[in-house]
NUTILO-615128 format. One record per atom (N, C-alpha, C): residue in one letter; residue number from 0; atom name; z negated, y negated, x negated. Coordinates in steps of 0.001 Angstrom, whole numbers, padded with zeros to 6 digits. Layout:
BEGIN
(rec a,NUM,CA,(Z,Y,X))
...
! end
This chain:
BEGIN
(rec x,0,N,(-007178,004087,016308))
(rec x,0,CA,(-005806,004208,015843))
(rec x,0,C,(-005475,003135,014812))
(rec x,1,N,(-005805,001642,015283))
(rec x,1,CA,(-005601,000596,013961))
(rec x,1,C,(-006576,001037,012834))
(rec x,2,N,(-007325,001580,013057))
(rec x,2,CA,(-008147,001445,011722))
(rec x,2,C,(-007863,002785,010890))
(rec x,3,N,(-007105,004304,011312))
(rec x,3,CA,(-006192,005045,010998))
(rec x,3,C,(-005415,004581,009977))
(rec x,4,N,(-004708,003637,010689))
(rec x,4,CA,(-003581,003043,010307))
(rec x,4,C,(-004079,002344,008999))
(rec x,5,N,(-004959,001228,008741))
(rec x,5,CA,(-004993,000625,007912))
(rec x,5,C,(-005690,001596,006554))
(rec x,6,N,(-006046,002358,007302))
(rec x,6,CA,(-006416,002931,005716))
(rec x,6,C,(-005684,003781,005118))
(rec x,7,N,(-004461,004270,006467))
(rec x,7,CA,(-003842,005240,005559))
(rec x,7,C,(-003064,003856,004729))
(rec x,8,N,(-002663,002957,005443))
(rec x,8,CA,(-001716,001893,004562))
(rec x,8,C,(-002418,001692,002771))
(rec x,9,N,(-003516,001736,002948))
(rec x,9,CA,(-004122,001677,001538))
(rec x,9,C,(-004256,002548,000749))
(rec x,10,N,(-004201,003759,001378))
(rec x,10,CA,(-004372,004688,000457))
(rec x,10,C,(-002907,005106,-000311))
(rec x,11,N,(-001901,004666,000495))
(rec x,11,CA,(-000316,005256,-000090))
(rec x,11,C,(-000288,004127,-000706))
(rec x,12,N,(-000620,002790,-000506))
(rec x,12,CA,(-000519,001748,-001130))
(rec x,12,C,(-001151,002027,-002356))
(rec x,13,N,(-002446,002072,-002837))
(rec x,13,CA,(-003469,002368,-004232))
(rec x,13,C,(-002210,003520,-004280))
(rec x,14,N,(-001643,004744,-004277))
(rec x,14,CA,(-001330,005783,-005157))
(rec x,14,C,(-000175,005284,-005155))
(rec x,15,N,(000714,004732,-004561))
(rec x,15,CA,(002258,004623,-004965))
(rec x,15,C,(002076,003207,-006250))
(rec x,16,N,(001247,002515,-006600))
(rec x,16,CA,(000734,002195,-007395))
(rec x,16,C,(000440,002253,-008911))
(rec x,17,N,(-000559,003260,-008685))
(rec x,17,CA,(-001068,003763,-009524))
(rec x,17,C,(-000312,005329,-010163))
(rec x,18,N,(001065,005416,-009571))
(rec x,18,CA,(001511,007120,-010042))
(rec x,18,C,(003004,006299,-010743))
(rec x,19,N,(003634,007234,-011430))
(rec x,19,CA,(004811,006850,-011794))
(rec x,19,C,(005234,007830,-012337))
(rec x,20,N,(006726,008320,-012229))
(rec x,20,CA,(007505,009809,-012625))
(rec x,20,C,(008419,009235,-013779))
(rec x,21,N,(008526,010355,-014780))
(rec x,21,CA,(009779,009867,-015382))
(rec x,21,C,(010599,010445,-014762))
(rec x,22,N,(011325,010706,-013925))
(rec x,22,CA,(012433,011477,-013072))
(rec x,22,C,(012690,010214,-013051))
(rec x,23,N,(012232,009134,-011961))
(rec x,23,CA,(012612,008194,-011105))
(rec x,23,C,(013183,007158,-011911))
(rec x,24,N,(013027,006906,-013168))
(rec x,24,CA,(013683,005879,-014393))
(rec x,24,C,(012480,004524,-014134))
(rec x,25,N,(013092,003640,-014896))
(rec x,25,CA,(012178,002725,-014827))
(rec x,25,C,(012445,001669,-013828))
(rec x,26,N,(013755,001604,-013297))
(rec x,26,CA,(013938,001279,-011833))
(rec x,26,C,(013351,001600,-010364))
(rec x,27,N,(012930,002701,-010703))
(rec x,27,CA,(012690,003456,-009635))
(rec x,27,C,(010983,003521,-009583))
(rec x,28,N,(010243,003444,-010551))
(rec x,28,CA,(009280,003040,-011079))
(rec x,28,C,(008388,002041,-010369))
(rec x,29,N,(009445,000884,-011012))
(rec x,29,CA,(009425,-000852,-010246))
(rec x,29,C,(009840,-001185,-008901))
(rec x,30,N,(010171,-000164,-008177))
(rec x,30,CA,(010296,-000070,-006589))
(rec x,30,C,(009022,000447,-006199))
(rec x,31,N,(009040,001207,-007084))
(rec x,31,CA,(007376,001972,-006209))
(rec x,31,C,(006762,001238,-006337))
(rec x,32,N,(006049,000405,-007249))
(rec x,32,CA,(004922,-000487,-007763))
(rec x,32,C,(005199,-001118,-006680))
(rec x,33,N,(006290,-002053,-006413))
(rec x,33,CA,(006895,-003172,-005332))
(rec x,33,C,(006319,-003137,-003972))
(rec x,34,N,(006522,-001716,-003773))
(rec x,34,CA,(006604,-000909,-001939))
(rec x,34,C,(004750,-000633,-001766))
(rec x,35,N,(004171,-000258,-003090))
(rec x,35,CA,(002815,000094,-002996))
(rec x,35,C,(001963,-001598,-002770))
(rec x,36,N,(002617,-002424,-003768))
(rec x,36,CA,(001560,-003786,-003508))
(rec x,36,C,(002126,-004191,-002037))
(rec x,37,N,(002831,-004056,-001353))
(rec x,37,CA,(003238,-004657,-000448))
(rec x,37,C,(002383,-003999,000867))
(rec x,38,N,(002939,-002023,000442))
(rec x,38,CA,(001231,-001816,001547))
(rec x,38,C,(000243,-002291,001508))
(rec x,39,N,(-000258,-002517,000017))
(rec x,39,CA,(-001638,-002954,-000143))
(rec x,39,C,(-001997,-004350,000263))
(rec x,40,N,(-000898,-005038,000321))
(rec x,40,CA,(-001066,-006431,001391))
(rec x,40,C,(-000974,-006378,002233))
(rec x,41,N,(-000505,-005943,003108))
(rec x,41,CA,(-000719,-005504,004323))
(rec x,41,C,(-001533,-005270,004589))
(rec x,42,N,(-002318,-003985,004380))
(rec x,42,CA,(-003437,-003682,004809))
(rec x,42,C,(-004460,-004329,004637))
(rec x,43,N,(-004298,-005210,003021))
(rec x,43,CA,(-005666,-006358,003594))
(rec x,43,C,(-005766,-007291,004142))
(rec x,44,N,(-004101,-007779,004920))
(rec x,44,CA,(-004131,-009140,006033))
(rec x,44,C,(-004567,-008533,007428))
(rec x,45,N,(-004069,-007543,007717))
(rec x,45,CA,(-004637,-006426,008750))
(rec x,45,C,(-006168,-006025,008912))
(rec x,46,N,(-006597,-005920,007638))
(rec x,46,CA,(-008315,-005983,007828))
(rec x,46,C,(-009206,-007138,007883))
(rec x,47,N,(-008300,-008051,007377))
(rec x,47,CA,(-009364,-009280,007556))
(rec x,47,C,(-008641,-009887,009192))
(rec x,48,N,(-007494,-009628,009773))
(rec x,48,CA,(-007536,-009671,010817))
(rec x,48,C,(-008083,-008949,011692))
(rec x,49,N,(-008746,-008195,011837))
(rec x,49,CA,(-009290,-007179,012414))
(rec x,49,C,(-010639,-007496,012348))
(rec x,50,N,(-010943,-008118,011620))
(rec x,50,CA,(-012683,-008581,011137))
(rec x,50,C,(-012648,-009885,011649))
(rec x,51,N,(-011287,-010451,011775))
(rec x,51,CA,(-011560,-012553,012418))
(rec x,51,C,(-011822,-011721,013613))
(rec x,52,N,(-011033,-010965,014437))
(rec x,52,CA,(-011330,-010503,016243))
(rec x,52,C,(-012724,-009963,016526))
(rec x,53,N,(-013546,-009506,015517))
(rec x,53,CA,(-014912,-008897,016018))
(rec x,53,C,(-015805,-009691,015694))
! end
């Protein structure tokens, strides 16, 4: 289940990232980028915690 977890965290993390709409303006843009690096930190304090326990 954690390890589920951490990869889905990376994978929405890498695409909310890497995608951007012009619908959303360029505000909306710079939230996504924001919300995506933030999964993507997550998930790699979560994996290297997960790797100090084994």
């Amino acid at each position: 289940m954690e390890k589920l977890l951490i990869i889905s965290l990376t994978a929405i993390g890498g695409f909310m990232l890497s995608i951007t709409f012009n619908s959303l303006g360029e505000q909306g843009n710079t939230i996504m980028k924001i919300v995506g690096a933030l999964f993507l930190t997550v998930a790699m304090i979560a994996l290297v915690q997960r790797n100090k326990k084994e």
